[in-house]
C-alpha positions in Angstrom: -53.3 -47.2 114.9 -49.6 -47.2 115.3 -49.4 -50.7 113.4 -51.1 -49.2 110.4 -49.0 -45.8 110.2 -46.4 -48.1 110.5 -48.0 -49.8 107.5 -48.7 -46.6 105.4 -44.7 -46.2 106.0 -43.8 -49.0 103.9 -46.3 -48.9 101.4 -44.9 -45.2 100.5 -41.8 -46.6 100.7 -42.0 -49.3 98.3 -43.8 -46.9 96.1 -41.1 -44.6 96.3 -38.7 -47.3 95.2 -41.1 -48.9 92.6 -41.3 -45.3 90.6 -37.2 -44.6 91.3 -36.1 -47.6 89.6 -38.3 -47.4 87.0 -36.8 -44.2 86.2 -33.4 -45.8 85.8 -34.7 -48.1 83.2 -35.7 -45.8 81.0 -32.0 -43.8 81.1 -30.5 -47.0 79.3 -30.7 -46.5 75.5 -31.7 -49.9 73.8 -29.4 -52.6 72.3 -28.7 -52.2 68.6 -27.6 -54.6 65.9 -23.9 -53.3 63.9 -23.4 -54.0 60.3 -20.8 -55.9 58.7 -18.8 -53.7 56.3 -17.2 -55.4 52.9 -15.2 -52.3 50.9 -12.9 -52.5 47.5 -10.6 -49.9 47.4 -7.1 -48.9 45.5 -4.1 -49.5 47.2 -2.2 -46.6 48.3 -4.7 -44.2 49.9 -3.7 -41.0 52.2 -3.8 -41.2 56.1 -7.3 -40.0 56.5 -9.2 -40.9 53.8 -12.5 -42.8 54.6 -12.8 -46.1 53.9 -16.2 -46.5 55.2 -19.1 -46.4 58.0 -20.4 -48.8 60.1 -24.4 -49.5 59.7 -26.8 -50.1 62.3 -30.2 -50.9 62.9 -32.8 -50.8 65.5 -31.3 -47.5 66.9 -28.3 -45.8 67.2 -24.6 -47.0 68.4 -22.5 -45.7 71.0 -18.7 -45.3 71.7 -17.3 -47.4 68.6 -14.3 -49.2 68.8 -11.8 -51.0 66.8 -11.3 -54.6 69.3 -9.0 -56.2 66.4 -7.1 -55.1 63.6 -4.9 -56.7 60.6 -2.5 -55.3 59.6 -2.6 -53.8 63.6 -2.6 -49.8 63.2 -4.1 -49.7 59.9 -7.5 -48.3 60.5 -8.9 -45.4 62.7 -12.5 -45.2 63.9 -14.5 -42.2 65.0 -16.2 -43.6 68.3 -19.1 -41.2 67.3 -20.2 -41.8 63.7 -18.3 -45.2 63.4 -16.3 -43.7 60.6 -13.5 -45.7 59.3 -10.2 -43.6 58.1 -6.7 -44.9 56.8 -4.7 -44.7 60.0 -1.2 -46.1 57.8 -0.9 -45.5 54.2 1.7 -47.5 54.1 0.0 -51.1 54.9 -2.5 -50.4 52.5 -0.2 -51.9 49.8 -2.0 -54.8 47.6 1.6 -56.8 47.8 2.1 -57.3 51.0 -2.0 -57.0 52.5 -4.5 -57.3 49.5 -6.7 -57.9 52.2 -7.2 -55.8 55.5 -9.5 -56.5 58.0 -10.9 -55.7 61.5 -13.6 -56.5 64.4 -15.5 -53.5 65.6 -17.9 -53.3 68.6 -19.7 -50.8 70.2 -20.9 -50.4 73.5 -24.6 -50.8 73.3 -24.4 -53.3 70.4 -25.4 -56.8 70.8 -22.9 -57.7 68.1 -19.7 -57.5 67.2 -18.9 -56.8 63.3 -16.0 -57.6 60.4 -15.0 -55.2 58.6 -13.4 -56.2 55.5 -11.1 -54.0 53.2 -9.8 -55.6 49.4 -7.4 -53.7 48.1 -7.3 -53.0 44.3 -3.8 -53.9 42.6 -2.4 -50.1 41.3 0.4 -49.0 38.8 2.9 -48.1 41.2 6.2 -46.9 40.0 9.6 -46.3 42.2 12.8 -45.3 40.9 16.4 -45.0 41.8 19.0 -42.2 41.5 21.3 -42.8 38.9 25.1 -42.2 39.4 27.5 -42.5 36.8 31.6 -41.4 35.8 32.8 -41.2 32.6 35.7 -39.5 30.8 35.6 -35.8 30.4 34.9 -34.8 26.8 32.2 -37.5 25.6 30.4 -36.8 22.1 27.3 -35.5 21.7 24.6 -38.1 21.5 27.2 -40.7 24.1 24.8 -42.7 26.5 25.4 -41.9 30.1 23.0 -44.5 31.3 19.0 -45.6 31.6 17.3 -44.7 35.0 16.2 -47.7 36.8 12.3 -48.1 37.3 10.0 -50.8 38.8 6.7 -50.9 37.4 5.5 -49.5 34.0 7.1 -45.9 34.1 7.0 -44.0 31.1 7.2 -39.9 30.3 10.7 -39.4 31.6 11.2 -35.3 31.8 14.4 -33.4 33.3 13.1 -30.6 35.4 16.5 -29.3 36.1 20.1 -29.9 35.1 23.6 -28.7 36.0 24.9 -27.0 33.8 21.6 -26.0 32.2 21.4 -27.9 28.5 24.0 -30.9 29.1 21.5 -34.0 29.3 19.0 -35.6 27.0 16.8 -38.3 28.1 14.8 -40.4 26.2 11.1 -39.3 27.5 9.7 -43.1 26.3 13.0 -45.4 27.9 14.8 -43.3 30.4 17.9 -43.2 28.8 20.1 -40.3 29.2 22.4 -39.2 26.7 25.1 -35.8 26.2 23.3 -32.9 24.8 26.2 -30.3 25.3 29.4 -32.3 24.7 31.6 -28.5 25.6 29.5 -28.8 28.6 31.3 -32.5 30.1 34.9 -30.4 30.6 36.5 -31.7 34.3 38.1 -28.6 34.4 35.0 -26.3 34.4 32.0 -28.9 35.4 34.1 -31.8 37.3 30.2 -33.3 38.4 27.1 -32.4 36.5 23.6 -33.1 37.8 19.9 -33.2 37.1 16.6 -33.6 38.6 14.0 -36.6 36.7 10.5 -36.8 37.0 8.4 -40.1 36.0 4.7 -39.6 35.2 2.7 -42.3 38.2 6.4 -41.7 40.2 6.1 -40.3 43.9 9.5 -38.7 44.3 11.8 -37.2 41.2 15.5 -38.9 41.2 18.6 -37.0 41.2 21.2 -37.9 38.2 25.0 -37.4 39.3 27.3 -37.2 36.6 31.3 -37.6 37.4 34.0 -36.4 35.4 37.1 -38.3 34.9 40.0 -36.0 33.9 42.3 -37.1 30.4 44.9 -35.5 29.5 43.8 -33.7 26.6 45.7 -33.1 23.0 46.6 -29.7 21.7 48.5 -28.8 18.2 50.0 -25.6 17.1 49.4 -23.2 14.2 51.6 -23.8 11.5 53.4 -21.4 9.6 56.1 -21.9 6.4 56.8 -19.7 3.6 57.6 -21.2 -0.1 58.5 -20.2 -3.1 55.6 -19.7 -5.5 55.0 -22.8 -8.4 56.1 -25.8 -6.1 55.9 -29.4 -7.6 53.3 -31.7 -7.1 53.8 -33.1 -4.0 56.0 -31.1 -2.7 56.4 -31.2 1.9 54.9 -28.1 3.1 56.0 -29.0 6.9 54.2 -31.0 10.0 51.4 -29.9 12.5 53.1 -30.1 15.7 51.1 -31.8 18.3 51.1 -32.7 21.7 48.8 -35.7 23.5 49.0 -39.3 23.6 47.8 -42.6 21.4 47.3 -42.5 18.0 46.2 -39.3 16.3 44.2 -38.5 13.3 45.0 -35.4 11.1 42.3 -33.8 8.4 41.6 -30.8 6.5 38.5 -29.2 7.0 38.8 -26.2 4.7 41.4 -24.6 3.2 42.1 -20.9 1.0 41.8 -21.7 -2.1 39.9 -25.4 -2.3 41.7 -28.5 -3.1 45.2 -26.4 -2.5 47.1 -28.6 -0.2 46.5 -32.3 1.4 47.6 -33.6 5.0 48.8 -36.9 5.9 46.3 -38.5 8.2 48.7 -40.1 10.5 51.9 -37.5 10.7 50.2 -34.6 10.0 53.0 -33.5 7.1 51.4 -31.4 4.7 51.9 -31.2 0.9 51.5 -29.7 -2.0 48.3 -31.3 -4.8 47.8 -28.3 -7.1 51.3 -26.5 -7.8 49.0 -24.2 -10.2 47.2 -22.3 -7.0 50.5 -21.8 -5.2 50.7 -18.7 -7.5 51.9 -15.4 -5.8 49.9 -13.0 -8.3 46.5 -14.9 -7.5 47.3 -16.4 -3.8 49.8 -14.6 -2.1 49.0 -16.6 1.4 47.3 -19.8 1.5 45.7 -20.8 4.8 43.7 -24.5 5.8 41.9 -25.3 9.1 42.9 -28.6 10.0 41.6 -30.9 13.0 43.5 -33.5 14.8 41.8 -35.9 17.3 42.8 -39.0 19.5 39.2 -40.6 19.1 37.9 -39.3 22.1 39.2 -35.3 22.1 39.4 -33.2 18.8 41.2 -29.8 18.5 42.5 -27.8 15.9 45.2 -25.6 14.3 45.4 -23.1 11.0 48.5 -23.5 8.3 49.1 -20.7 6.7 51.5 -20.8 3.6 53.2 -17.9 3.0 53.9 -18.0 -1.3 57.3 -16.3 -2.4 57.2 -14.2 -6.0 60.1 -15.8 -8.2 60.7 -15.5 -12.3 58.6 -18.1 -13.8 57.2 -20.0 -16.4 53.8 -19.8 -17.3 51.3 -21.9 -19.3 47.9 -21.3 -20.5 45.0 -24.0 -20.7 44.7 -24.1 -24.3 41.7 -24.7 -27.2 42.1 -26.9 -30.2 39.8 -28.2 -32.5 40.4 -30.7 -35.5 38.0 -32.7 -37.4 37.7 -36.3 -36.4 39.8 -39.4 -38.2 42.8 -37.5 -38.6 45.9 -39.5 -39.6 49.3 -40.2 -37.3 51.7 -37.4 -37.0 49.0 -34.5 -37.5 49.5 -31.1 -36.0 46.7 -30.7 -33.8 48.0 -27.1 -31.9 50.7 -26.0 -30.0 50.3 -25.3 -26.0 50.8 -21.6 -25.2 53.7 -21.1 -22.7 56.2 -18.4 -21.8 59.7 -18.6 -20.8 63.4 -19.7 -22.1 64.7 -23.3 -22.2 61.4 -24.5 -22.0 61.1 -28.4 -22.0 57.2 -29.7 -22.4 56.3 -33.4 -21.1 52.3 -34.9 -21.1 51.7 -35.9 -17.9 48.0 -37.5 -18.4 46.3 -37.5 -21.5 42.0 -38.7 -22.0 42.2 -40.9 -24.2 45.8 -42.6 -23.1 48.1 -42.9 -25.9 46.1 -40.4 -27.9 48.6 -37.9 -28.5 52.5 -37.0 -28.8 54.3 -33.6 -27.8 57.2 -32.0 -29.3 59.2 -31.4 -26.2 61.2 -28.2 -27.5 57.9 -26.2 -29.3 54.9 -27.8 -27.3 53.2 -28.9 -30.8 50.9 -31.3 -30.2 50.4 -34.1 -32.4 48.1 -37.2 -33.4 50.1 -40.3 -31.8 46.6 -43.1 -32.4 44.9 -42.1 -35.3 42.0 -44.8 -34.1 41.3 -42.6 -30.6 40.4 -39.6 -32.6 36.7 -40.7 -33.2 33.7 -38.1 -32.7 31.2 -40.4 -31.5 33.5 -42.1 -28.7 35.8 -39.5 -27.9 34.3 -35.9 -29.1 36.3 -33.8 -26.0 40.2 -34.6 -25.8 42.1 -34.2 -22.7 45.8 -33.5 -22.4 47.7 -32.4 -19.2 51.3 -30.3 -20.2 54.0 -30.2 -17.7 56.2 -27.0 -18.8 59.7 -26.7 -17.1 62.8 -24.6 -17.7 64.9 -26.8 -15.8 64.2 -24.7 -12.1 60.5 -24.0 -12.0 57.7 -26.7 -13.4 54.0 -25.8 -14.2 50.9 -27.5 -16.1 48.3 -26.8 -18.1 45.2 -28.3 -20.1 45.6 -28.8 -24.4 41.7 -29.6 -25.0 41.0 -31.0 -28.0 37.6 -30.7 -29.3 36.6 -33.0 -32.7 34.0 -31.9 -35.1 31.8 -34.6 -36.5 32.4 -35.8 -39.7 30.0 -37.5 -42.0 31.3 -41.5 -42.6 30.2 -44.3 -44.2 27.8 -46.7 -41.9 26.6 -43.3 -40.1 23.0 -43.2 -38.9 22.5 -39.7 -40.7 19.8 -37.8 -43.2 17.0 -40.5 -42.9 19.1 -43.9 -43.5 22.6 -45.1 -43.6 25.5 -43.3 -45.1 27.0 -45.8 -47.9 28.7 -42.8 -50.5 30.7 -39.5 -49.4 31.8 -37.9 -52.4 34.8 -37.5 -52.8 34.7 -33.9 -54.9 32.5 -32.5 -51.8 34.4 -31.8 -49.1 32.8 -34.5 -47.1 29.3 -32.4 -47.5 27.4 -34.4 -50.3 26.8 -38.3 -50.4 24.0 -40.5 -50.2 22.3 -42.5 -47.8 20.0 -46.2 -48.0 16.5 -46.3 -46.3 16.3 -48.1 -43.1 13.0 -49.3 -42.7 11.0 -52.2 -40.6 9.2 -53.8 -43.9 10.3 -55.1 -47.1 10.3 -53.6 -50.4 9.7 -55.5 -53.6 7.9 -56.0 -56.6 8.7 -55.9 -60.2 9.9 -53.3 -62.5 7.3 -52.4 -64.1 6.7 -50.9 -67.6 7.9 -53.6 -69.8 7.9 -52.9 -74.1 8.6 -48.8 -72.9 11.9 -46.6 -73.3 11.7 -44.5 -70.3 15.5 -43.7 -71.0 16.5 -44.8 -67.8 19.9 -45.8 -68.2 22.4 -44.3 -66.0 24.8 -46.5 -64.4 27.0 -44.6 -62.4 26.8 -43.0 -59.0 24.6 -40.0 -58.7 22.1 -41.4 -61.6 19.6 -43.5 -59.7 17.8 -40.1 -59.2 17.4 -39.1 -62.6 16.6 -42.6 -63.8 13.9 -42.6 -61.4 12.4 -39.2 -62.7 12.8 -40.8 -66.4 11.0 -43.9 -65.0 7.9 -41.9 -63.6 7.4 -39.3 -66.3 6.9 -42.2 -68.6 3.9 -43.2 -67.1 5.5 -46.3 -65.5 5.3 -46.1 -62.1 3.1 -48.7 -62.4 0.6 -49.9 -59.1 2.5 -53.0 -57.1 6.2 -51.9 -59.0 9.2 -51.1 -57.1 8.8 -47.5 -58.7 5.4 -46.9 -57.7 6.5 -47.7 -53.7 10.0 -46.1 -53.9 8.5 -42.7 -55.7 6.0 -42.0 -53.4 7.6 -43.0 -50.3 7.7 -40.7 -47.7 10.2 -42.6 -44.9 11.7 -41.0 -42.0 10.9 -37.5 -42.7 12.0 -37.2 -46.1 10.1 -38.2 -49.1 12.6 -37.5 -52.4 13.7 -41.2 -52.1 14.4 -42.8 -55.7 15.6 -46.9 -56.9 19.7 -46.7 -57.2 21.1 -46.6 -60.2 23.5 -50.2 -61.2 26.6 -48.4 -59.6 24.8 -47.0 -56.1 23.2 -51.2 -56.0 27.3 -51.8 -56.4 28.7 -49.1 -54.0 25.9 -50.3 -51.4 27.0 -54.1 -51.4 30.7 -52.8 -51.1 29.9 -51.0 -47.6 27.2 -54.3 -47.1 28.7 -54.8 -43.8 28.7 -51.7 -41.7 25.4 -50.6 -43.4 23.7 -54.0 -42.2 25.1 -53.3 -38.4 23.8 -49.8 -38.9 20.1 -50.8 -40.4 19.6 -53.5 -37.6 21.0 -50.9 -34.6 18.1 -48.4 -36.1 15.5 -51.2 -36.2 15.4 -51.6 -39.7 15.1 -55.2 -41.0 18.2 -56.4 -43.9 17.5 -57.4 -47.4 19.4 -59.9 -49.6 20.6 -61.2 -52.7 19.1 -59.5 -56.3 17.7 -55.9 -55.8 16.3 -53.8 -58.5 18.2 -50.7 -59.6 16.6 -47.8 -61.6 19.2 -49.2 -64.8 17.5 -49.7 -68.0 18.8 -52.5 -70.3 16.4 -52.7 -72.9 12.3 -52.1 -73.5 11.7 -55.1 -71.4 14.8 -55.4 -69.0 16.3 -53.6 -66.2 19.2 -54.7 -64.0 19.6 -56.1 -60.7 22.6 -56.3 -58.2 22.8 -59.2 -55.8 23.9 -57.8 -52.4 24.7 -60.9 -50.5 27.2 -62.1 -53.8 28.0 -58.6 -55.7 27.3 -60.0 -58.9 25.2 -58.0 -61.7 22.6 -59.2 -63.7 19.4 -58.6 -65.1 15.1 -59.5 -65.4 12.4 -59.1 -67.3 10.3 -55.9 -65.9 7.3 -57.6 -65.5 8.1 -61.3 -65.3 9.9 -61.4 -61.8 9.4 -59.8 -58.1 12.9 -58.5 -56.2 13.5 -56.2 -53.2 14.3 -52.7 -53.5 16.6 -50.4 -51.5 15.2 -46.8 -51.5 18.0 -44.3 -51.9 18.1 -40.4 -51.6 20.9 -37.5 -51.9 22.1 -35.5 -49.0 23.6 -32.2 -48.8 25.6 -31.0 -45.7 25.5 -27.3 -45.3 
């Protein structure tokens, strides 16, 4: 009985243990599989940012772990989840680790995983501070320098400057250049600055401008009195100055225009137009005038103070004449006041065109040849007037009138007869035309009574011709009668001596015809000159000679011919 409780004692026991240990096994959670992870990701991140999570299957993982890292310290894990975070920004850069990877484990994983990270080449941009010295007072526009970049930085801004409004920069290149030139003065801004930003930059860069002092130029005002009327020329005085190298003196306005000019390297001024240094029209006279090394520019005012004296004076005279005069014509006298007056031509448009009588200022014709309306209509000649003390100038302007000439483009056709009884207002003038006229007489075995010779009767003979009935179709009558030619249409056939006085001016009135597109006609020509019922006469303009033709038996050119009256 004992052996059997003894018996029962174990079995429990056993029992007991059986049911305890069974109990342990089911506290342990089961094995689970982990997930390799393969992420592509820009370089560059933030500390923090997930990169990822580990997968796993058949059940859940506990207490993840990083076992092995490279780069070491790049990646975090959350134990937990199995989270992956950037741990070091700065190793995730795709030039030095385009590849990042690590071994994770967990603790009730039968497996051991890779995690592998490609990084994703970026446009990264860096930049360094620019520092530069240059000379105080720089132009506007000078380069200062470029700011230095890696990568492909573009949109260059300044934020912020020193003094406000000095700088430029180029937004596409970088390059920095003086806004504000006033602003770059050593003794007011010895070092300017400014704050850059790049667009894909981290970190703006600071720009440090040094100033270099020069010495700097300076010039004083200039003041001189003269006496009024000085000479052409005349020294005024020098802008003093004080700096070093080579300086460069200009006028950059001046009371009244054009009054005074400066010497660009000494700085002595003088005297261009004597006629504004007049005390009853510019009492004072005052220029700005700047003076610069090349690098520094200042400047200084000249005044001129003008002193009244007795003088001469000289008006710009008027004079008209009409054109070809002959040598030794009066053409005017220059109006002048003052004693012991002496007058000289100091220029003169055309040169050599006229002569001065240097006691009475009467101006005179000296090239007869210059005195042509259609080269030279407006005359020019500059008077200097002096009574030995005090000098002055004035303008004789000469004006021509046209008048009518021989070869003359005028009235329809080509001058060829002024006469002489007119005054130069009546003459007569030859067709210029593109086509030929010719054809015969016409009306042969008729007295038309046609037989004026003489200048002025080619008209009437041509009236005579057509009022007996012989215009006749294809004669030189019938064309020339009704011809209506260059806006006139009263054209007639010259009489013998208009044929004559034609071939005498042949030359000119050839050069004329062809410059005005008409086309030149030669030896025998028709005139409106009756010989008898059956001839008429005819002048040969490439010999001169006269002759005559039967009316109807031969075809010559014909010149038409009208009258002019200048009113």
């Amino acid at each position: 009985m004992i052996k059997q409780i003894q018996n029962l004692k174990i079995y429990l026991a056993l029992v007991l243990l059986i049911a305890v240990g069974c109990n342990k096994d089911d506290d342990q959670p089961s094995s689970v599989n982990l997930q390799n992870l393969e992420v592509s990701m820009d370089e560059n991140p933030s500390n923090g940012e997930t990169v990822g999570t580990i997968q796993t299957t058949e059940g859940a993982a506990i207490n993840f772990s990083i076992s092995s890292q490279s780069p070491s310290g790049a990646l975090s894990i959350d134990s937990a989840s199995g989270e992956l975070t950037v741990a070091n920004a700065s190793l995730f850069d795709f030039e030095t680790n385009p590849t990042i990877t690590a071994i994770v484990t967990a603790d009730n994983a039968e497996n051991s995983v890779t995690v592998t990270i490609t990084l994703n080449n970026t446009n990264e941009v860096t930049a360094q501070n620019l520092a530069v010295t240059i000379d105080e007072n720089p132009t506007i526009g000078q380069v200062l320098g470029s700011i230095q970049t890696m990568g492909n930085a573009s949109v260059f801004t300044i934020t912020a400057q020193s003094p406000a409004g000095a700088m430029d920069i180029d937004s596409a290149t970088g390059e920095l250049t003086v806004a504000d030139a006033a602003a770059f003065n050593f003794e007011t801004n010895p070092t300017l600055t400014a704050t850059v930003t790049i667009e894909d930059a981290q970190n703006p860069v600071t720009v440090t401008v040094t100033l270099t002092d020069v010495l700097e130029i300076t010039a004083q005002d200039f003041t001189v009195a003269v006496d009024e009327n000085p000479t052409d020329g005349q020294v005024l005085g020098t802008v003093q100055t004080n700096g070093n190298g080579t300086l460069d003196f200009s006028i950059t306005s001046q009371t009244p225009t054009g009054a005074m000019a400066i010497n660009a390297t000494t700085g002595e001024l003088t005297v261009i137009d004597p006629n504004l240094f007049d005390f009853e029209t510019n009492p004072v006279i005052t220029a700005e005038i700047s003076v610069t090394d090349g690098v520094e520019t200042t400047s200084s005012t000249a005044t001129v103070n003008v002193n009244d004296v007795d003088e001469v004076s000289a008006q710009n005279t008027d004079m008209n004449i009409d054109e070809n005069p002959s040598n030794g014509d009066v053409i005017g006298t220059l109006q002048a006041s003052g004693s012991n007056l002496t007058y000289t031509i100091t220029f003169q448009n055309p040169a050599g065109a006229f002569a001065i009588n240097q006691s009475t200022g009467e101006l005179s014709v000296a090239d007869e040849t210059l005195f042509d309306f259609e080269t030279n209509p407006n005359m020019l000649a500059t008077i200097s007037v002096s009574n030995g003390i005090q000098m002055v100038s004035a303008n004789a302007m000469v004006s021509l009138n046209d008048v009518n000439e021989v070869g003359e483009y005028k009235y329809g056709g080509v001058i060829f007869w002024i006469d002489p009884a007119s005054n130069n207002s009546e003459g007569l003038v030859v067709a210029v035309s593109n086509q030929f006229y010719s054809g015969t007489w016409g009306c042969t075995g008729t007295v038309t009574g046609a037989t004026g010779t003489a200048i002025g009767t080619g008209s009437s003979n041509t009236a005579a011709i057509v009022s007996s009935g012989c215009g006749t179709s294809g004669s030189v009558i019938e064309q020339i009668a009704n011809l209506d030619l260059n806006g006139y249409d009263d054209w007639f056939l010259p009489s013998e001596d208009e044929l004559t006085e034609i071939y005498t001016n042949i030359s000119i009135v050839n050069t004329t015809t062809t410059a005005n597109g008409g086309q030149l006609t030669y030896q025998f020509h028709w005139s409106s000159t009756e010989i008898n019922t059956t001839a008429a006469r005819l002048v040969n303009l490439t010999t001169g000679v006269v002759g005559g033709s039967g009316k109807d038996g031969n075809i010559y050119f014909a010149k038409p011919v009208r009258a002019w009256t200048d009113f």
